[in-house]
Kinemage of the C-alpha trace (Angstrom):
@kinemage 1
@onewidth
@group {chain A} dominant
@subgroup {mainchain}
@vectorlist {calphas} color= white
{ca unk a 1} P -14.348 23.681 38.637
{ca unk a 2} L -15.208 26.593 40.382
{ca unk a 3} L -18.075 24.739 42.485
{ca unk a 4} L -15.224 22.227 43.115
{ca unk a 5} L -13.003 24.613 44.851
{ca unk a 6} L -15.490 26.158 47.296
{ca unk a 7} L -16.331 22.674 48.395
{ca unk a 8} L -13.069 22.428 49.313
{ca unk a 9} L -13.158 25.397 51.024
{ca unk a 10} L -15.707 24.555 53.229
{ca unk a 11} L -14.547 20.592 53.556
{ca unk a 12} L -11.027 22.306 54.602
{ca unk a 13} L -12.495 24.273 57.147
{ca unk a 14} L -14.484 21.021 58.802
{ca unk a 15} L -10.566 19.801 59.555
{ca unk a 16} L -9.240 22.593 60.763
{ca unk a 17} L -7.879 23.794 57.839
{ca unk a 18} L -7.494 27.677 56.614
{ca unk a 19} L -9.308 27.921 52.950
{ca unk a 20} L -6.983 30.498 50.573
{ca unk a 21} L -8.966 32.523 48.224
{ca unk a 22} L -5.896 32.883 45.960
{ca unk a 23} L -6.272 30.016 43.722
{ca unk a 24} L -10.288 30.721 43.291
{ca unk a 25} L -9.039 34.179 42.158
{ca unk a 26} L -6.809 32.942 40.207
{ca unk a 27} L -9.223 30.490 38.572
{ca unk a 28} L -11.974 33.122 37.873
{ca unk a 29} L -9.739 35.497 35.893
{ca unk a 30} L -8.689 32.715 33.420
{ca unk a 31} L -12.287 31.554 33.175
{ca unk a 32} L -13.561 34.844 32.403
{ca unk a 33} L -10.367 35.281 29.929
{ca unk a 34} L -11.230 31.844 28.274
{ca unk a 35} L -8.873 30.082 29.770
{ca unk a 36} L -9.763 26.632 30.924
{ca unk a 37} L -6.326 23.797 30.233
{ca unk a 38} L -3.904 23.519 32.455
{ca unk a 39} L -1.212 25.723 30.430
{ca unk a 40} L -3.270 28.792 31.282
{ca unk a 41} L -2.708 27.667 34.856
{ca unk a 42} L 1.597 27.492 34.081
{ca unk a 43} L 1.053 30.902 32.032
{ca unk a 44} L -0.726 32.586 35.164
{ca unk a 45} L 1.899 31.339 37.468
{ca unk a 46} L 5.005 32.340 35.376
{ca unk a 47} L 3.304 35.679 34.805
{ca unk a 48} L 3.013 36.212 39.009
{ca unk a 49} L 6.302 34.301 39.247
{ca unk a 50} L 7.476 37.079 36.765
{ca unk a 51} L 6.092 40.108 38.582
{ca unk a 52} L 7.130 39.016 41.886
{ca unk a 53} L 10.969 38.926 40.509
{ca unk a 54} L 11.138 42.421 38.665
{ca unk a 55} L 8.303 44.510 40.118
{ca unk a 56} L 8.430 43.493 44.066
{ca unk a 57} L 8.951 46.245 45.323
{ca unk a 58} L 6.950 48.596 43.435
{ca unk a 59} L 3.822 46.009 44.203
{ca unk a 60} L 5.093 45.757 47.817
{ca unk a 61} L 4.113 49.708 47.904
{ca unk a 62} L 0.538 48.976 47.109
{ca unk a 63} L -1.493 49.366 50.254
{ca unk a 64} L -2.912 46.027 50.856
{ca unk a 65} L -6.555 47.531 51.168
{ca unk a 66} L -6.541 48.324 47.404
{ca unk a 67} L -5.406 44.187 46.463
{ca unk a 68} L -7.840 42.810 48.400
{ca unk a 69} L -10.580 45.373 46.493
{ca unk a 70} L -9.376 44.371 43.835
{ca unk a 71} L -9.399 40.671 44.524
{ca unk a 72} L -13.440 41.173 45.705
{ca unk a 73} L -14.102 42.747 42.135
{ca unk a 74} L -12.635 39.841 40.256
{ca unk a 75} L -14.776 36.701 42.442
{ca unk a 76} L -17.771 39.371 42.497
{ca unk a 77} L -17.860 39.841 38.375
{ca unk a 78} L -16.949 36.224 38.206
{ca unk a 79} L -19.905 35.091 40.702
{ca unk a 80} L -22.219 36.999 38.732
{ca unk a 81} L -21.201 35.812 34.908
{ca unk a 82} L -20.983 32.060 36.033
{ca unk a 83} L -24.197 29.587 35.176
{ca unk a 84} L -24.598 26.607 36.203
């Protein structure tokens, strides 16, 4: 899956397109939390769906530094734990 989705990174990027690291990031925290159906998918994006609604502005006051750290850590400890 996750070999799957860089391809299409780099496949979009042949066309002209801009690759999004959100859904790889999204993808490598329900792997490493054992999550690998398509409800853990719906569960993820309720749960963001969820945060965005009640907590937008107090996540709108994180500096966007710290997300994007944050973001690195996830893909970097997922990188790491993956075999192929």
């Amino acid at each position: 899956m996750i070999l799957g989705q860089g391809f299409a990174q780099v496949v979009s990027s042949l066309f002209g397109g801009i690759g999004g690291g959100a859904r790889i990031n999204q993808s490598m925290v329900n792997y490493s939390c054992g999550g690998c159906t398509q409800l853990s998918q719906g569960v993820a994006f309720f749960s963001i769906l969820l945060i965005m609604i009640c907590a937008g502005p107090i996540v709108g006051s994180i500096p966007l530094g710290a997300i994007v750290g944050v973001m690195f850590y996830v893909v970097s400890q997922g990188l790491l734990s993956v075999q192929f």
